[in-house]
C-alpha positions in Angstrom: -50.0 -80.8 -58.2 -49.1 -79.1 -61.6 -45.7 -79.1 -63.0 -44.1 -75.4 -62.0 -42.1 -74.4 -65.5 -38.9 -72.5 -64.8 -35.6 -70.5 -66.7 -32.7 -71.5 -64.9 -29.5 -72.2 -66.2 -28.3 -75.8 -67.2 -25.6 -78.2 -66.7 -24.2 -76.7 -69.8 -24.4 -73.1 -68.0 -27.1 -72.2 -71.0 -30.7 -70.4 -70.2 -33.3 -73.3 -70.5 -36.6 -73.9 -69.0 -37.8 -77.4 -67.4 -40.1 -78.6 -64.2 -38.7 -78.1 -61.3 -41.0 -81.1 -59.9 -38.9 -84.8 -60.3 -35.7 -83.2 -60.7 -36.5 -82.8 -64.7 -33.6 -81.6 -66.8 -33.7 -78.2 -68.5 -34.4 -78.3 -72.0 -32.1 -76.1 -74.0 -33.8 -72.7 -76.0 -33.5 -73.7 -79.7 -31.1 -72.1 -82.2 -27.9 -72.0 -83.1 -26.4 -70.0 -79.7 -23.5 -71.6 -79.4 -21.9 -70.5 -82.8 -23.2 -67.2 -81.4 -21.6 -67.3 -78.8 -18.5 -68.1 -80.3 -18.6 -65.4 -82.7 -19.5 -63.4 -79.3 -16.1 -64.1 -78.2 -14.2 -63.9 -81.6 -15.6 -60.1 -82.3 -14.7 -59.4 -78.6 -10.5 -60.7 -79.0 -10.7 -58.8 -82.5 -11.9 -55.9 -80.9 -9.1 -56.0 -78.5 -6.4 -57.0 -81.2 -7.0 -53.9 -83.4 -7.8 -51.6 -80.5 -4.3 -52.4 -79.9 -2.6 -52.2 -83.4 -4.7 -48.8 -83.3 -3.6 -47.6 -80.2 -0.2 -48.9 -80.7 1.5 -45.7 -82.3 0.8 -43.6 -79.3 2.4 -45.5 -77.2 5.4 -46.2 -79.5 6.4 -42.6 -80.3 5.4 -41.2 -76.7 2.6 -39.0 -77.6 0.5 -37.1 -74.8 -3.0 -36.7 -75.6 -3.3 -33.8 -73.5 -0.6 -32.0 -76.2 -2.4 -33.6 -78.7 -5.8 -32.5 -77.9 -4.4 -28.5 -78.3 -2.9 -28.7 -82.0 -2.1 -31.6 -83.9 0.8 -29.7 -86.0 3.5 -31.7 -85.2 2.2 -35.1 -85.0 2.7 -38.1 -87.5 0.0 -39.1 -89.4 0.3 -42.5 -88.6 -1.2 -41.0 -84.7 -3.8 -39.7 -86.7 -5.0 -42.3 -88.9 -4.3 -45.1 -85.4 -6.5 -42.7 -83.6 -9.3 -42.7 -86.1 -9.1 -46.3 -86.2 -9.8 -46.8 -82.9 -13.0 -45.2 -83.3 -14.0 -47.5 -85.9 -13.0 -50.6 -84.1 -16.0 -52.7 -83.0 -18.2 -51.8 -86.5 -14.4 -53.0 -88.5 -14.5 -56.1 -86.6 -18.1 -57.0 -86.6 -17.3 -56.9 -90.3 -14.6 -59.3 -90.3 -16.4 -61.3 -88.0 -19.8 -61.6 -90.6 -17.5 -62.1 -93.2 -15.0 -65.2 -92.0 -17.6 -66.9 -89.4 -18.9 -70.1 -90.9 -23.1 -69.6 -90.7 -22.7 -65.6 -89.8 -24.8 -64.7 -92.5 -22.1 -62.7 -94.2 -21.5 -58.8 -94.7 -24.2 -58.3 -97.0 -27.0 -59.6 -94.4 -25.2 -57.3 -91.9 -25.2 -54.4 -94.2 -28.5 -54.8 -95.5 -30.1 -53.8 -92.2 -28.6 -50.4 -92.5 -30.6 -49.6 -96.2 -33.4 -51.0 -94.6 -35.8 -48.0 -94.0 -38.6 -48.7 -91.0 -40.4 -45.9 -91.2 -40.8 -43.1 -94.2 -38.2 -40.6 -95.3 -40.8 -38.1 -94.8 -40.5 -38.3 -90.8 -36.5 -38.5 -91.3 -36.4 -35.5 -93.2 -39.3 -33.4 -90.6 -36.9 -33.7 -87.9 -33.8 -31.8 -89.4 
């Protein structure tokens, strides 16, 4: 009878693949995923972190959003500048991430993909 391959998860809680005939152990997918991983969980805590520094003068100097959302005379700038911060959040700390992570590639391999153009201006330009 022929070995059956299948993915199932390993003693390590990783996706492999192995034979499910003898009891063979699963063979782990190559790469690098568990520095992935961890810089999974790093961007995820910094996200967190600075949502909270962000979000932080709102809840210090008692503002409603509901008030906020009709005018935004009489509010600190400090709200305003926390609240467009927030919005930046995960690209701010996927920067920080690329930049500190030992084997992240850096910023510049992160930013590169944005000049990257995949198809021709031409059919960016017909659609406005």
């Amino acid at each position: 009878m022929a070995a059956r391959w299948v993915w199932a998860r390993g003693t390590n809680g990783r996706l492999g693949y192995g034979s499910i005939r003898d009891g063979v152990p699963l063979k782990s997918p190559p790469g690098p995923s568990v520095d992935i991983d961890r810089a999974v969980i790093a961007w995820a805590i910094l996200v967190f972190a600075l949502l909270f520094l962000g979000l932080a003068p709102l809840y210090i100097l008692h503002i409603d959003l509901a008030k906020l959302n009709a005018s935004t005379a009489g509010v600190a700038p400090i709200v305003l500048i926390g609240i467009l911060f927030t919005a930046y959040t995960p690209t701010i700390a996927a920067l920080l991430v690329a930049w500190r992570w030992p084997g992240a590639g850096g910023v510049r391999k992160l930013l590169r993909q944005v000049t990257r153009w995949r198809v021709h201006i031409g059919w960016y330009l017909s659609r406005c």
